[in-house]
PLY file of the C-alpha trace (Angstrom):
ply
format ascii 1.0
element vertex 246
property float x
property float y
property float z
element edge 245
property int vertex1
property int vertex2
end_header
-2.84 -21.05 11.93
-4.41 -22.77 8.75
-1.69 -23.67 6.42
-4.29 -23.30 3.06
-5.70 -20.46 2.34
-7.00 -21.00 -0.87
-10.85 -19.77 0.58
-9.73 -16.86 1.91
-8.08 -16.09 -1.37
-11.23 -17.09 -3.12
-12.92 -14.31 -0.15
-10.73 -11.98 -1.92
-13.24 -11.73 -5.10
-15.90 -10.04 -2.98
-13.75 -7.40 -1.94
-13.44 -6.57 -5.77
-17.33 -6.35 -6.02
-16.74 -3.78 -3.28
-14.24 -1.77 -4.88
-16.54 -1.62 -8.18
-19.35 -0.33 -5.61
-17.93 2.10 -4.83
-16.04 3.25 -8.26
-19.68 3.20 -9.57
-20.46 5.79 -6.56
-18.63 8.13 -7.53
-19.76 8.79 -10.91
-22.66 9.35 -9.85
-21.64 12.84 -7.84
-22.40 15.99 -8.82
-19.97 16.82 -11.40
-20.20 20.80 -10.38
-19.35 19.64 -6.82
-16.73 17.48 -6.66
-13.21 18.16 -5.91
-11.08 16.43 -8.92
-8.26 15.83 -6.47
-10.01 13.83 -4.08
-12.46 12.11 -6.54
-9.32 11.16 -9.52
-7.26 9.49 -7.07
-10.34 7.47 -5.45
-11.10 6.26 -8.12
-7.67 5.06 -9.38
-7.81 3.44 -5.84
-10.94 1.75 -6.33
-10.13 0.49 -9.39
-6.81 -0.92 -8.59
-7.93 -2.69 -5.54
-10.73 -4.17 -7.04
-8.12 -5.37 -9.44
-5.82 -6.64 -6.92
-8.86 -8.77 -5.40
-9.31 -10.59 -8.29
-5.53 -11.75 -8.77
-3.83 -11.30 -5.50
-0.07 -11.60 -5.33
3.01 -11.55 -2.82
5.86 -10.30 -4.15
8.41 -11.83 -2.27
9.46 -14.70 -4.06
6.84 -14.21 -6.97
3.87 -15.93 -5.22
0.20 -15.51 -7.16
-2.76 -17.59 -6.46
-4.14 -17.30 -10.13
-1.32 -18.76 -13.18
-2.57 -15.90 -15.32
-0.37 -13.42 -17.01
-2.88 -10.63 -15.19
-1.13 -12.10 -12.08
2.22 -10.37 -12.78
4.28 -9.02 -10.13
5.17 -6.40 -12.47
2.34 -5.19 -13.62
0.63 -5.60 -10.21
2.91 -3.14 -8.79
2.96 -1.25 -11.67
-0.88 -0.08 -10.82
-0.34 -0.25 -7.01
2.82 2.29 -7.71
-0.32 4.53 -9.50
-2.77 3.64 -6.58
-0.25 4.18 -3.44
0.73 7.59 -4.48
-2.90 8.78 -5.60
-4.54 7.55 -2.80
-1.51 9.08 -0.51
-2.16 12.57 -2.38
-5.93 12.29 -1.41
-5.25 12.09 2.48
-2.32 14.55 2.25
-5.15 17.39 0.16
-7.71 16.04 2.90
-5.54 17.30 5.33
-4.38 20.59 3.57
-8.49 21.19 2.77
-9.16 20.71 6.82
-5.92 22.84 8.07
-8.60 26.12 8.03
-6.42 27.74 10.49
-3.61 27.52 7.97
-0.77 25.76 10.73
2.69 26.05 8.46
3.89 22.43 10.42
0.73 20.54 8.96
0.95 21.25 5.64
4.18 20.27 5.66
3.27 17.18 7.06
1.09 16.68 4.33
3.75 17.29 1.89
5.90 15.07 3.57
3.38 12.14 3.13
3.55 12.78 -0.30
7.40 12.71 -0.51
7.95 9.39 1.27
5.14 7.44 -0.56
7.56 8.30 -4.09
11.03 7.44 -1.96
8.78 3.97 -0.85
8.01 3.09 -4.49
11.45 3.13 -5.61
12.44 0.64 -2.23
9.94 -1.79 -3.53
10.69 -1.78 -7.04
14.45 -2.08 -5.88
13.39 -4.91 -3.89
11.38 -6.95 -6.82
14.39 -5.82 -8.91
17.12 -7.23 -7.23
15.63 -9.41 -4.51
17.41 -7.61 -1.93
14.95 -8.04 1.30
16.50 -5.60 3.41
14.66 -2.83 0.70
11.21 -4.20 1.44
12.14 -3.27 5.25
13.16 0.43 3.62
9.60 0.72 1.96
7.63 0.36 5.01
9.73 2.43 7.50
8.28 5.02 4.94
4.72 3.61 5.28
5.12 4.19 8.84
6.24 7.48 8.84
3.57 8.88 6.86
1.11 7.60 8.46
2.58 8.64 11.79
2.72 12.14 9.93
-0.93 11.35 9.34
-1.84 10.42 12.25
-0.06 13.80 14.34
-1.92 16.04 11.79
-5.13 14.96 11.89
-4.70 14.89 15.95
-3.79 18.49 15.52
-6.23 19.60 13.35
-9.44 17.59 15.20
-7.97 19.69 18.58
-8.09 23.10 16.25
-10.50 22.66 13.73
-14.42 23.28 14.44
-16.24 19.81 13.78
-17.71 20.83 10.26
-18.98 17.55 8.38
-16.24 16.92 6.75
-13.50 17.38 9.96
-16.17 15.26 12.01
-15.62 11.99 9.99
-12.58 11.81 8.36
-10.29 13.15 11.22
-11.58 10.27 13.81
-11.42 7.94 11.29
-7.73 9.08 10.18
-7.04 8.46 14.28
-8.45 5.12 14.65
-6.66 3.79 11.37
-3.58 5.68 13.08
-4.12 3.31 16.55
-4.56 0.08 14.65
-1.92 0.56 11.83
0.75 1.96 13.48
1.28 -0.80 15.96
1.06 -3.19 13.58
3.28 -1.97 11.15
5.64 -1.71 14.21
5.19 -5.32 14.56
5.62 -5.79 10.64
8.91 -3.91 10.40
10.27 -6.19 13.18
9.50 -9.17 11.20
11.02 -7.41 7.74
14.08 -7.61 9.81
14.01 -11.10 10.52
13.43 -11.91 6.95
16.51 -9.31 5.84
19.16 -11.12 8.46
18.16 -14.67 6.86
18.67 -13.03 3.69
22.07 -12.09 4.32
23.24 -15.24 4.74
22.43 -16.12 1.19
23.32 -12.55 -0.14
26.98 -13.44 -0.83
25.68 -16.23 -3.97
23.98 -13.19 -5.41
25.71 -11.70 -8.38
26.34 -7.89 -7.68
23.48 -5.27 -8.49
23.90 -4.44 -11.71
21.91 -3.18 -14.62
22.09 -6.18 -16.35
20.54 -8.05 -12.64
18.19 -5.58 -12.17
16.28 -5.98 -15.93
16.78 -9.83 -15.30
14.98 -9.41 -12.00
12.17 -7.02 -13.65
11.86 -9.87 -16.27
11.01 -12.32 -13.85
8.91 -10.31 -12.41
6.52 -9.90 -15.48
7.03 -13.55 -16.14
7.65 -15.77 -13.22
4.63 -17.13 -11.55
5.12 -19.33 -8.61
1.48 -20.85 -7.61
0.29 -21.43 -4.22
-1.67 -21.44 -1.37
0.64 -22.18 1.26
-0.06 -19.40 3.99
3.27 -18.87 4.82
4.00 -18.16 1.23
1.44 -15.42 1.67
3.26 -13.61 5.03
1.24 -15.43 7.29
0.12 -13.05 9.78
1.21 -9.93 8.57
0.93 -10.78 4.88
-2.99 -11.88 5.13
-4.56 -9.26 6.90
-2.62 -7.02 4.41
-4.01 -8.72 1.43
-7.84 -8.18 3.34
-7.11 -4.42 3.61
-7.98 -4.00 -0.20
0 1
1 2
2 3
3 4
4 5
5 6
6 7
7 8
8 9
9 10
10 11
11 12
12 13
13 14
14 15
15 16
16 17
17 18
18 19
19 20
20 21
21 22
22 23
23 24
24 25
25 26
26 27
27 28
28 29
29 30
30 31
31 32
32 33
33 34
34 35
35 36
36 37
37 38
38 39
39 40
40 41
41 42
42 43
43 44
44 45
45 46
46 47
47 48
48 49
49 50
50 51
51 52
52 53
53 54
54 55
55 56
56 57
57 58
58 59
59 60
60 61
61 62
62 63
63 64
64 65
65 66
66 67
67 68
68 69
69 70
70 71
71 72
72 73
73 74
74 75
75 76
76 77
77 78
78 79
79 80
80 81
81 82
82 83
83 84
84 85
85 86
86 87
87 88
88 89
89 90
90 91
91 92
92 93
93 94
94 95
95 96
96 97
97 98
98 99
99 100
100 101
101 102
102 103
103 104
104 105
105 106
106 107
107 108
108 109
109 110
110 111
111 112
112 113
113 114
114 115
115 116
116 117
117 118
118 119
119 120
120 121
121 122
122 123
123 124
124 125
125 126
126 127
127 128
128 129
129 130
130 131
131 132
132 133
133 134
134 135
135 136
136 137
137 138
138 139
139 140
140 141
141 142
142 143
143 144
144 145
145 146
146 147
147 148
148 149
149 150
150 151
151 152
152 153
153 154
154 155
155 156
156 157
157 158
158 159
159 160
160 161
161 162
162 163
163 164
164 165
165 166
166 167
167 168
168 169
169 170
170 171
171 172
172 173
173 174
174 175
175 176
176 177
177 178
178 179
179 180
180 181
181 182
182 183
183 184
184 185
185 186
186 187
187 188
188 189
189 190
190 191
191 192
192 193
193 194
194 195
195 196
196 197
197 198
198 199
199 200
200 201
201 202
202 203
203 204
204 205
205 206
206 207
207 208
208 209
209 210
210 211
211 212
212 213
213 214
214 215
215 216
216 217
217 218
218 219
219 220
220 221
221 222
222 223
223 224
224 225
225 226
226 227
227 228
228 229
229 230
230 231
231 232
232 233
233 234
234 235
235 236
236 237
237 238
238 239
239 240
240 241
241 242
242 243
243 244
244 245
């Protein structure tokens, strides 16, 4: 694997000109139209990727490829928190708007999305908080299960639901992201665990969590900036395909 990956970091930028795309789309919808709860949180998404483009981080260990203060871990995941739960509310009201035959067990699911995207955001900020790796692992069990909750319910509803235009896109396309991202994040949580046992044998030098080590660990988050391009400082595999998703 290439050990720099400064150009694909530079890449990033076009992904940003993407995300404005297609923030500029959708003000130009039909205002009568539009569904607020669908078109609000795209937009947040949008905007926060596009944002996240342009200074890319990895919050394990504080890594940033720009030394800007708009590279802070904190207030990086201090929009995603905003983006990851709007954008988790669209596809869980996607779901709810398809689910015509009103099935009880898919709504739920939908709910449920909702509920473990908030219980996620408080594992990572735990995690940049206290540096405790083992949370990070917490965080994306709950990725996982939402999307496997995503994943059953739009199965369910493309096997119920008569292929209007809006059922004929979005439920294949919630499938096929389903069978790529669910194997990976299998694959992902497996390495999360390998990074948690190293961590451990550290863990004992670590003062206790307390409050005073959790705002300490929020303040280096807003202020610590370690610079690189090392791939491996970016999660390597996992980490780089992750950072190409926005």
């Amino acid at each position: 694997m290439v050990k720099d990956v400064s150009g694909f970091l530079w890449l990033l930028k076009l992904g940003a000109l993407l995300n404005l795309y297609f923030l500029a789309g959708t003000f130009a919808l039909d205002g009568d139209a539009i569904d607020a709860r669908i078109v609000v949180p795209a937009r947040i998404l949008f905007a926060v990727s596009a944002y996240r483009c342009l200074f890319p981080v990895w919050y394990k260990d504080n890594v940033v490829f720009h030394a800007s203060p708009l590279s802070s871990i904190f207030v990086t995941r201090l929009l995603a928190t905003f983006s990851e739960v709007a954008y988790i509310y669209l596809f869980s009201h996607v779901l709810r708007r398809l689910n015509v035959h009103d099935l009880g067990w898919v709504d739920a699911l939908s709910w449920f999305m909702v509920f473990a995207v908030v219980v996620s955001q408080g594992f990572v900020w735990g995690a940049i908080s206290s540096g405790r790796l083992a949370l990070y692992f917490w965080e994306e069990v709950g990725w996982f299960l939402l999307f496997a909750a995503n994943t059953l319910a739009s199965a369910a509803l493309w096997a119920t639901t008569e292929a209007s235009a809006e059922a004929a896109v979005l439920l294949p396309l919630n499938l096929l992201f389903g069978a790529g991202y669910l194997p990976w994040q299998l694959n992902h949580l497996r390495l999360l665990c390998a990074d948690a046992r190293d961590g451990r044998t550290s863990a004992d030098a670590r003062p206790p969590v307390t409050a005073a080590t959790l705002a300490d660990g929020l303040r280096r988050s807003l202020h610590e900036r370690n610079r690189t391009s090392e791939a491996r400082a970016w999660g390597g595999v996992v980490g780089l395909p992750w950072l190409a998703a926005y």
